[in-house]
VMD Tcl script that draws the C-alpha trace (Angstrom):
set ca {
  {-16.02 29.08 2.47}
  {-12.99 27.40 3.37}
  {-10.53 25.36 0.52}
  {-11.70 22.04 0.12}
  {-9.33 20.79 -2.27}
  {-5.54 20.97 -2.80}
  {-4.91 23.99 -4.97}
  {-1.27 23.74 -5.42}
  {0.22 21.68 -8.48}
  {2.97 19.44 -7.76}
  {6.08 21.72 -8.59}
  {4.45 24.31 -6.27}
  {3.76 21.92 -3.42}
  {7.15 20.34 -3.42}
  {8.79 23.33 -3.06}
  {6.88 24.50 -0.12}
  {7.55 20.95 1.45}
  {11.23 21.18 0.65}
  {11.08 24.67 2.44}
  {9.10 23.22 5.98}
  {11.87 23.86 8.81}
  {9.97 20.72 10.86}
  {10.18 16.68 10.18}
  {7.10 14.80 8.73}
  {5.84 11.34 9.82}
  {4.46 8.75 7.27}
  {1.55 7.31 9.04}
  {-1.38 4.50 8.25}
  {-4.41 3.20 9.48}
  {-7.78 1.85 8.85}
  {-11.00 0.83 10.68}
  {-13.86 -0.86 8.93}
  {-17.04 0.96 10.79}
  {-20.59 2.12 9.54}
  {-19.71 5.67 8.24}
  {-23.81 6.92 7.89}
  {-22.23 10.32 5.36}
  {-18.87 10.06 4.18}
  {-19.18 13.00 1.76}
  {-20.27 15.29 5.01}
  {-17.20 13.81 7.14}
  {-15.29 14.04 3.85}
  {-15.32 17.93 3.72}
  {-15.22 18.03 7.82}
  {-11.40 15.87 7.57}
  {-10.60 17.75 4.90}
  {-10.82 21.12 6.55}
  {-9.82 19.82 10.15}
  {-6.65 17.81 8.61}
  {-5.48 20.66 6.23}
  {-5.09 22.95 9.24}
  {-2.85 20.21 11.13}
  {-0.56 20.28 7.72}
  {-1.54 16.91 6.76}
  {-1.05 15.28 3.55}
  {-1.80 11.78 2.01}
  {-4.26 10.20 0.33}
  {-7.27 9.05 1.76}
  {-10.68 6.64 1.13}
  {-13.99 7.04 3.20}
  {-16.98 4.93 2.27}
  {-19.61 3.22 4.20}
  {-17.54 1.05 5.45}
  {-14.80 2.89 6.93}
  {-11.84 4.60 6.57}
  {-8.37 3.90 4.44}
  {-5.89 6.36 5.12}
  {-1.72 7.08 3.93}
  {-1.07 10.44 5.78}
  {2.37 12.27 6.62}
  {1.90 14.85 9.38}
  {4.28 17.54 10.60}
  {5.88 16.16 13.59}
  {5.32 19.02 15.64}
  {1.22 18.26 15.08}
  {1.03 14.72 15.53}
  {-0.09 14.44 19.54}
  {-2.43 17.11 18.25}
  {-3.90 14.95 14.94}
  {-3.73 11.78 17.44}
  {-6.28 13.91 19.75}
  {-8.40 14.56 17.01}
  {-8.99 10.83 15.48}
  {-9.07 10.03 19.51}
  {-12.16 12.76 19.13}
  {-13.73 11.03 16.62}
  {-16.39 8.17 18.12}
  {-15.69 6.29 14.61}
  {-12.28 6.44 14.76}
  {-11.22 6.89 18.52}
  {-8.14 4.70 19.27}
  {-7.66 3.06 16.37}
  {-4.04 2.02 15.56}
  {-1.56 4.00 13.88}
  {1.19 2.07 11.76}
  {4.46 4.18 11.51}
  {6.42 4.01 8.04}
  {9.62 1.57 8.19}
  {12.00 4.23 6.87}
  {11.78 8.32 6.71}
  {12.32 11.05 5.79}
  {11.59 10.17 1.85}
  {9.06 12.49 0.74}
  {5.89 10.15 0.44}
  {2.99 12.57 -0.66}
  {3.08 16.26 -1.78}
  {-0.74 16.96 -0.80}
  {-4.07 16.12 0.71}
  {-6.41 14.16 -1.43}
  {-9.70 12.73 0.53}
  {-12.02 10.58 -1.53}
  {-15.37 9.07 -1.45}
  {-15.67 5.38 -2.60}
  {-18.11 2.64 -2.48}
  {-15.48 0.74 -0.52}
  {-12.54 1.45 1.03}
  {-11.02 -1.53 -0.74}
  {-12.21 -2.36 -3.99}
  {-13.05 -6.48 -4.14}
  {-15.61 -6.61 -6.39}
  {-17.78 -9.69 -4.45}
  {-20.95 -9.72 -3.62}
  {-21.37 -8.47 0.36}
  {-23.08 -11.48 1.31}
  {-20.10 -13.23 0.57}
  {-18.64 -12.35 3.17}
  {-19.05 -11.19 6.93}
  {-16.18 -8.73 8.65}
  {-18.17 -9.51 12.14}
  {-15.97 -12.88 11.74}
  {-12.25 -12.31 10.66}
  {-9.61 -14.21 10.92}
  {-7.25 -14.80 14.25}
  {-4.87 -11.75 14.96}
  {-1.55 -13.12 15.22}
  {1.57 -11.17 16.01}
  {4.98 -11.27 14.75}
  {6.16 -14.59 17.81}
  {2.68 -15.85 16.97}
  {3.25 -15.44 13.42}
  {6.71 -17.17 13.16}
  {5.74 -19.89 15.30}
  {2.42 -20.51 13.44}
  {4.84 -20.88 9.87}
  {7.67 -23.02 12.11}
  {4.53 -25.39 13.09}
  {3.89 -25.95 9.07}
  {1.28 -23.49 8.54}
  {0.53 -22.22 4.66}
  {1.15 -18.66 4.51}
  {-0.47 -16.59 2.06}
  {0.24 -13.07 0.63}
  {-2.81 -11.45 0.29}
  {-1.28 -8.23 -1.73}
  {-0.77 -8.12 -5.08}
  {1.99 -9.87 -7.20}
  {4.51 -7.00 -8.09}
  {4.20 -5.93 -4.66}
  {5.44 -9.60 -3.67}
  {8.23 -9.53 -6.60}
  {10.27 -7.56 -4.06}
  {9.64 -8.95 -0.83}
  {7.25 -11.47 0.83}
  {7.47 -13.98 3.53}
  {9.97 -17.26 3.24}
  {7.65 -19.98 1.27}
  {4.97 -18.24 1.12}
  {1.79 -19.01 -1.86}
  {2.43 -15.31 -3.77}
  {-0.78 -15.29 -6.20}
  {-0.07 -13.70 -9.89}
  {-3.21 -11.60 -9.49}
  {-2.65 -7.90 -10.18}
  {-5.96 -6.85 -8.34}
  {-7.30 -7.94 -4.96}
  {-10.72 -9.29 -6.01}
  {-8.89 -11.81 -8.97}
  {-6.61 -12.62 -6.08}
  {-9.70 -13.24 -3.72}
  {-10.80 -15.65 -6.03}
  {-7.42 -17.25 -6.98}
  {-6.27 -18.29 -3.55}
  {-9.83 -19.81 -3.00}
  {-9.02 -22.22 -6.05}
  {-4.96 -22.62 -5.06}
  {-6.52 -23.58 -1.49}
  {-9.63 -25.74 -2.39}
  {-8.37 -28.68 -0.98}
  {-6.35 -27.03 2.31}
  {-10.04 -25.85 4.30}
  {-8.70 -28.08 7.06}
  {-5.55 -26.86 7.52}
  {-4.24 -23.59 9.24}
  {-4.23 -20.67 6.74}
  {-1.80 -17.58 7.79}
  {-2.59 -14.32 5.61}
  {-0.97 -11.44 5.75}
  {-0.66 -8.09 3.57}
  {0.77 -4.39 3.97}
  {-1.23 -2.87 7.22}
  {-3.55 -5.55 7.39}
  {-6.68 -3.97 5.71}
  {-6.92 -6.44 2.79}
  {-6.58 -9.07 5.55}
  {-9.70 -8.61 7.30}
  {-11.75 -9.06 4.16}
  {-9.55 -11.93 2.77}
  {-9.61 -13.70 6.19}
  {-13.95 -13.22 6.20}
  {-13.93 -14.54 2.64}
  {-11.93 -17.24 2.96}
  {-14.09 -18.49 6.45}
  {-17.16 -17.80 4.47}
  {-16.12 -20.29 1.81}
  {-15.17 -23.01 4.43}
  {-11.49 -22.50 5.45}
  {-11.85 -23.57 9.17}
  {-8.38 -21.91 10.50}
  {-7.26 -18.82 9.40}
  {-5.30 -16.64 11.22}
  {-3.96 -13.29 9.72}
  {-1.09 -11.04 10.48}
  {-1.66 -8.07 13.34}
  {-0.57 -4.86 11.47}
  {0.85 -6.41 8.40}
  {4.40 -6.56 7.35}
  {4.82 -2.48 8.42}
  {3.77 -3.65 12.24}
  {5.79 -7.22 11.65}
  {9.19 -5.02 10.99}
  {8.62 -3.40 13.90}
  {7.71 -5.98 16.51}
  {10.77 -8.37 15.31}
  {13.01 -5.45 15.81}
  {11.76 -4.52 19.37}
  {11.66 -8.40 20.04}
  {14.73 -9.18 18.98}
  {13.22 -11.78 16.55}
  {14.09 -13.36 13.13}
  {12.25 -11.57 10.24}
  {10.88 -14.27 8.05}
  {9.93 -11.38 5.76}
  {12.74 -10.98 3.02}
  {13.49 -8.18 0.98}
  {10.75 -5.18 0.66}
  {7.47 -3.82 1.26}
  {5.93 -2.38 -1.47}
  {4.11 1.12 0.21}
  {1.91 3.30 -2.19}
  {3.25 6.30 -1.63}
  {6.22 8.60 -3.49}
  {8.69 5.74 -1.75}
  {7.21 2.88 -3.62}
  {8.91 0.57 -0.86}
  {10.56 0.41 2.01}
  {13.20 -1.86 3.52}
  {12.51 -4.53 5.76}
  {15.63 -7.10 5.18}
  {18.71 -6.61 2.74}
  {17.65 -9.35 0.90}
  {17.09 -8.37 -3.07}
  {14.22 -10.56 -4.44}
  {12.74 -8.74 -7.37}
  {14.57 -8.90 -11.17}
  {15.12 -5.74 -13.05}
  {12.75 -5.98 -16.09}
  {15.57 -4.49 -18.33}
  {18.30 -6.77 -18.10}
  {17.17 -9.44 -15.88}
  {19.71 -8.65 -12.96}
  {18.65 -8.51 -9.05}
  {17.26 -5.22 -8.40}
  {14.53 -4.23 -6.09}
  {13.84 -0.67 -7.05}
  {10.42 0.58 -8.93}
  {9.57 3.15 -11.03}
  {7.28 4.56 -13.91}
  {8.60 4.54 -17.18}
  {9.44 8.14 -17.94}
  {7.97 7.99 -21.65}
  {4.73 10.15 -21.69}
  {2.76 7.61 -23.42}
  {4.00 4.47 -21.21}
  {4.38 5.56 -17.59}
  {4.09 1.78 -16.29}
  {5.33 0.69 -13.06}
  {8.39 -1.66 -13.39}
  {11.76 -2.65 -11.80}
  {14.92 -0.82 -13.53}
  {18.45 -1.34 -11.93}
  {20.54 1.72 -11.90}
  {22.59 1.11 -14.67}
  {19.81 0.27 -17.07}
  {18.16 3.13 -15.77}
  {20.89 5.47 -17.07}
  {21.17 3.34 -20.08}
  {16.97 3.77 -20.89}
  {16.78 7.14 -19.12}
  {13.97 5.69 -17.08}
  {12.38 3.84 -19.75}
  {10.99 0.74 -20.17}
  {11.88 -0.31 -24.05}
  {13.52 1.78 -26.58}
  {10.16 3.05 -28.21}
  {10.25 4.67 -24.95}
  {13.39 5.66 -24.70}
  {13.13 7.57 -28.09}
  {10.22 9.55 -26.63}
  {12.24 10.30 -23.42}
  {15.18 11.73 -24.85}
  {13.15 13.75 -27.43}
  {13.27 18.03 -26.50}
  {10.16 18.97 -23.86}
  {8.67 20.96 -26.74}
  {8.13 17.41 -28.57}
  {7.12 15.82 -25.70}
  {4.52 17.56 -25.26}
  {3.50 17.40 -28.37}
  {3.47 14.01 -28.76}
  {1.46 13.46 -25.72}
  {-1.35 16.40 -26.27}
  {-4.76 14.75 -26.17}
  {-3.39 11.12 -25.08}
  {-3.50 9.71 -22.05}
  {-1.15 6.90 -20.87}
  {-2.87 3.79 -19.61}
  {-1.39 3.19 -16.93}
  {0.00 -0.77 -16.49}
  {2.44 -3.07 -14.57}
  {5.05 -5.10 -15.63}
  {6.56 -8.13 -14.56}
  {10.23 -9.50 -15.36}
}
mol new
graphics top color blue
foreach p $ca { graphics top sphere $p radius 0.5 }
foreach p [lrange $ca 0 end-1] q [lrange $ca 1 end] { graphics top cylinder $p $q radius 0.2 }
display resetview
């Protein structure tokens, strides 16, 4: 029966990625479509993707299909073919990664949710047969020159480092408590033209169906998101109204877009851009660390952590036998 799950562990994997003689390509893409089994088409991806050399992680549900993938160069006309062979998934669009050749995932994970992305609303509160406007990047900058509210539809310490120039950045930490916080910031804008726009765009399409099902007359939403924005302003010659960085979930944690430094570092309060998990045992929370205080804290997020960081491996695993960290964010 063939392997249906990674079997490597991640000191393994890296160094057979570190040995590949061949580039990799950090790709993403989505498409909301009735999926009848997604456990069956699970296993079939699985086996069909593993054999291109893909890695990434991946959500299938009902509704569709979420995917972060890097793919040997050498394969990827061949993995294009194959979505193209899909009838679910035949031409849909491909967003290429802003910056390479960071290593952004060590193996293949493909799993089964009840949605693709998690917004915890009722599905008759919205309807994805009636989305928002596609806008690209000229359409985009022109819409935000002509006074319309712009609206980040991602989550706020993805928007610490990066987001659009005046732009209504929600303090939500989870997409359905955003949802649900932009409809109040809004209540009184339903007339006016609405501009969303997130990573790739998937959290768009719902947001843009929510926010029409609640009354907002004009919302438009960004083609592609900020990955596909980057692009097009560069081809175009254009002004990015985008500043600073987009957050990616991946090993990168972000990529580049302008120089611009937006974000704080949680330590000492200083610009700094850069995320990480605190390397305490017990802790691991995401946060912003310059480099200094990075040295300083050896990667850790207060001195209780620090203590546990610099303790001998022996004690650290000690310490953290039977406990699990719980994972968190935090905000400077």
């Amino acid at each position: 029966m063939p392997q249906l799950a990674n079997k490597l562990n991640r000191e393994q994997a890296l160094k057979k990625l570190a040995a590949e003689p061949f580039a990799r390509q950090t790709v993403s893409f989505y498409r909301y479509v009735p999926i009848k089994d997604p456990q069956t088409l699970r296993d079939q991806l699985f086996i069909e993707w593993e054999n291109l050399g893909v890695l990434g992680r991946v959500y299938l549900a009902t509704e569709g299909i979420n995917a972060q993938i890097s793919v040997p160069k050498p394969n990827l006309e061949k993995f294009r073919a194959a979505i193209d062979a899909s009838p679910a998934f035949s031409q849909v669009e491909f967003k290429y990664a802003l910056e390479e050749p960071a290593t952004s995932f060590w193996k293949l994970t493909i799993k089964v949710r009840k949605q693709i992305v998690a917004d915890d609303l009722d599905p008759q509160s919205y309807d994805l047969s009636n989305v928002g406007t596609h806008l690209n990047a000229q359409e985009f900058n022109a819409a935000m020159d002509a006074g319309a509210i712009v609206v980040d539809m991602r989550n706020k310490y993805e928007s610490d480092i990066g987001k659009f120039e005046n732009a209504v950045a929600p303090h939500s930490q989870t997409f359905g408590d955003e949802l649900q916080e932009v409809i109040k910031l809004l209540d009184d804008k339903k007339d006016e033209k609405v501009l969303l726009y997130c990573t790739g765009g998937i959290r768009c399409e719902k947001a843009s169906a929510f926010l029409k099902h609640n009354g907002f007359n004009d919302v438009s939403q960004l083609y592609g998101g900020i990955i596909n924005y980057k692009h097009e302003v560069e081809q175009a010659g254009l002004e990015s109204k985008f500043k600073g960085k987009n957050f990616v979930f991946d090993g990168r944690m972000a990529e580049a877009v302008t120089p611009d430094v937006l974000g704080k570092c949680f330590t000492c309060k200083s610009p700094a851009d850069t995320y990480d998990n605190c390397s305490s045992d017990l802790c691991h929370a995401l946060f912003i660390q310059c480099a200094d205080c990075k040295n300083k804290m050896l990667g850790a997020c207060s001195d209780d952590c620090r203590a546990i960081a610099a303790l001998p491996t022996e004690e650290r695993i000690k310490i953290r036998k039977g406990r699990k960290a719980k994972f968190k964010i935090l905000s400077s």
